[in-house]
Each structure stands twice: as structure tokens, then as C-alpha cells.
C-alpha positions in Angstrom: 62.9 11.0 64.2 62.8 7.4 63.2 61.5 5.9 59.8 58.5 4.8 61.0 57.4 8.1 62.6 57.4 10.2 59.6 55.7 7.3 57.2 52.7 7.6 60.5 52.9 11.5 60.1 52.9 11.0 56.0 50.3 8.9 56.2 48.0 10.7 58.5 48.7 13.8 56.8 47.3 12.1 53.5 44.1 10.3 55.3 43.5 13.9 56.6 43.4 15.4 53.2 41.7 12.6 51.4 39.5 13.3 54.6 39.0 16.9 53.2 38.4 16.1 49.5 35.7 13.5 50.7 33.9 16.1 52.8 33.9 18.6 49.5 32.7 16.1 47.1 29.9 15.4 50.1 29.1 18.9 50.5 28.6 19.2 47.1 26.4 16.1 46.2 24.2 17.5 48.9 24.3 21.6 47.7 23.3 19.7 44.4 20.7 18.1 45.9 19.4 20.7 47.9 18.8 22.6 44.3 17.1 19.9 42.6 14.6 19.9 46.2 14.5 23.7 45.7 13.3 23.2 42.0 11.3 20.2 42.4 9.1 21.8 45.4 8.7 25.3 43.6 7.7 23.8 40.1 4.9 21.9 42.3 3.7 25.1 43.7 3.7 26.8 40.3 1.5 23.6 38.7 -0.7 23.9 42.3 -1.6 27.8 41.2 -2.0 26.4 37.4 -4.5 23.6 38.8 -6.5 26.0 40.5 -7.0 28.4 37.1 -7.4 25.6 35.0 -10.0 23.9 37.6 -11.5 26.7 39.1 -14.0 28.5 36.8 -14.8 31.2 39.5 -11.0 31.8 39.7 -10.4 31.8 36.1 -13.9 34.5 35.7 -11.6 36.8 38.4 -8.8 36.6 36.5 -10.0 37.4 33.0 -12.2 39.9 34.4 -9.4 41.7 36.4 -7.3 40.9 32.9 -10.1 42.6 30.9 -10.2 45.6 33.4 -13.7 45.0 34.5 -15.2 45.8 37.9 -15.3 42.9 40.6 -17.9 42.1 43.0 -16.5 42.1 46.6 -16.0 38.8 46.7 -14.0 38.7 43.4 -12.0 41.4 44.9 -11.2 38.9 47.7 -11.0 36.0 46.2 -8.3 37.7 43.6 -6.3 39.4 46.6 -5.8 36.2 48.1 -4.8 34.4 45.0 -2.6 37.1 44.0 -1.2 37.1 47.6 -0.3 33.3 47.1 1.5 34.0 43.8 3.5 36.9 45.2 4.8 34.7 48.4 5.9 31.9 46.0 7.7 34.8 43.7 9.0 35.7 47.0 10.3 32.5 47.7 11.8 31.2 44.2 13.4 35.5 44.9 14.6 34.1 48.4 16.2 30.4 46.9 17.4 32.9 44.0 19.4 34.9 47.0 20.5 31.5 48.4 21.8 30.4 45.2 19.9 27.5 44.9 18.3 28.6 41.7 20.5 29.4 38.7 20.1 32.9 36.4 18.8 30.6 33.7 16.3 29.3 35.7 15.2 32.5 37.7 15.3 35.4 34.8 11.9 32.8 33.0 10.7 32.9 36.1 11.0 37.1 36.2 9.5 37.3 32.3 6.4 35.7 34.2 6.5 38.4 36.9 6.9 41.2 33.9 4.3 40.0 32.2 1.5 39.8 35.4 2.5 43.2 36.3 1.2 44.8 33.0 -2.2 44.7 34.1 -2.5 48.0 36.3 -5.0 46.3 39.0 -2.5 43.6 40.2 -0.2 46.6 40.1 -2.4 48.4 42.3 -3.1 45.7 44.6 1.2 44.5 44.6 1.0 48.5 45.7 -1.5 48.4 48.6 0.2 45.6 49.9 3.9 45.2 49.0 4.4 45.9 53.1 3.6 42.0 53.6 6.8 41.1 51.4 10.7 41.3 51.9 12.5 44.3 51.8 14.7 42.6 48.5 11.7 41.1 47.2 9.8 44.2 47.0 12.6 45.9 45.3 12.8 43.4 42.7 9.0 43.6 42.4 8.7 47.6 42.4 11.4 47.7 39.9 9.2 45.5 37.2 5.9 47.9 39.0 8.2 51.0 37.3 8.6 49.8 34.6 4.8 50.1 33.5 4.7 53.9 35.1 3.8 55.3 32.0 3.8 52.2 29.8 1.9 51.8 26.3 2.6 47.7 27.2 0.2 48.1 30.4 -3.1 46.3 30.3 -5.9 47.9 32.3 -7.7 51.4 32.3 -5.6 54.6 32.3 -2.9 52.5 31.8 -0.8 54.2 29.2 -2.0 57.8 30.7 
């Protein structure tokens, strides 16, 4: 082989790996990306649920009432399943992004302290109960591990809740 053959093979083989590093680095500007996205769109949805409390009087009456253990009229009852099924599919998504690795421990286990701390009260217990079906099979265990946890709980909120 001649002189000028192995400087063209040298220098290929160098644009190839400089080739390489390039598409790394761009791989992970985007995976970094891609998490900021994840972070940015699930923080909205967690101020959108935090709007409608802080906006919504007929909301926040459910809630307190359910909090307080008191009995709702059917369309409390409805208008708390729904808003408790919309909090449970966004837990099940930040789970999901959790899964993907798009959300870090430090930001998930905050995120799971908020899910402990809804779960105390033993009629959103009930209700994650009577329909935990409409949920991932991961998600659920995640969520019927923290549901466990309040089996025979003095820290449970609601009637017969520390039986």
C-alpha cells in the first residue's frame, strides 16, 4: 500500500469516529431535552389540577368533604371520581416517564410523598380500589403498594380507618 492510501484510510477512520462522538453528544442534547419536555408538560398538568381546586368552589366542597369523610350527593360522587380519575392517569404517566427514565429519583420519590399522602384518606382508597383495572399493570402495583400501607393505618383519614 502506498503513502497516500493509508493517510485516506487514517483519515476516514478518524472522520468516522469524530462521526460517532458527534452523533453521542447529539443523542444526548436531545435525551436532555426530551426530559426537560417531560418535566415541563407534567408540571403544567399538575398546576391545571391545582387551578381547578383553587378555582373551582364545587370542586374544592368535594374534596374537603371527601377529606372530612362526609357523605356526597351523587353528583359529588361523580364529579370526585372523575377528578380523582384525572389525577391517577397523570400519576400514571409521570410512573410511565419514571419507567422511561425521563424523570430522575429526586424528582419522582416528591412526586410519590404526594401520592402517600392522597391515599390516607380511605374513600379515594376505596374508589383507587373499585377502579385500579383502568390503570397499568406497574402503575397499579406502585399504587396498591402505598393503598397497603394504610391497611390498618392510625395515619388513615376517613371512617373506620384505623379499625
Amino acid at each position: 500500500m502506498s503513502k497516500a492510501t493509508d493517510w485516506m484510510n487514517l483519515s476516514a477512520s478518524i472522520a468516522v469516529i469524530m462521526g460517532i462522538v458527534f452523533l453521542g453528544l447529539e443523542i444526548r442534547q436531545n435525551t436532555d431535552m426530551m426530559r426537560s419536555q417531560t418535566r415541563d408538560a407534567i408540571s403544567e398538568k399538575q398546576m391545571m389540577f391545582s387551578e381547578w381546586v383553587a378555582t373551582e368552589i364545587e370542586l374544592a366542597d368535594t374534596i374537603a368533604k371527601v377529606t372530612a369523610g362526609q357523605e356526597l350527593t351523587p353528583g359529588e360522587a361523580v364529579q370526585h371520581a372523575y377528578f380523582l380519575a384525572g389525577v391517577w392517569r397523570e400519576w400514571e404517566n409521570s410512573h410511565y416517564q419514571f419507567e422511561q427514565g425521563l424523570f430522575d429519583r429526586d424528582e419522582f420519590e416528591p412526586r410519590m410523598n404526594r401520592w402517600v399522602s392522597t391515599m390516607r384518606v380511605k374513600a379515594v382508597r376505596d374508589a383507587w380500589v373499585a377502579t385500579r383495572m383502568n390503570y397499568s399493570p406497574s402503575f397499579r402495583a406502585e399504587v396498591d403498594r402505598i393503598v397497603a400501607q394504610y391497611a390498618d393505618s392510625a395515619e388513615a383519614i376517613g371512617p373506620q380507618a384505623a379499625r
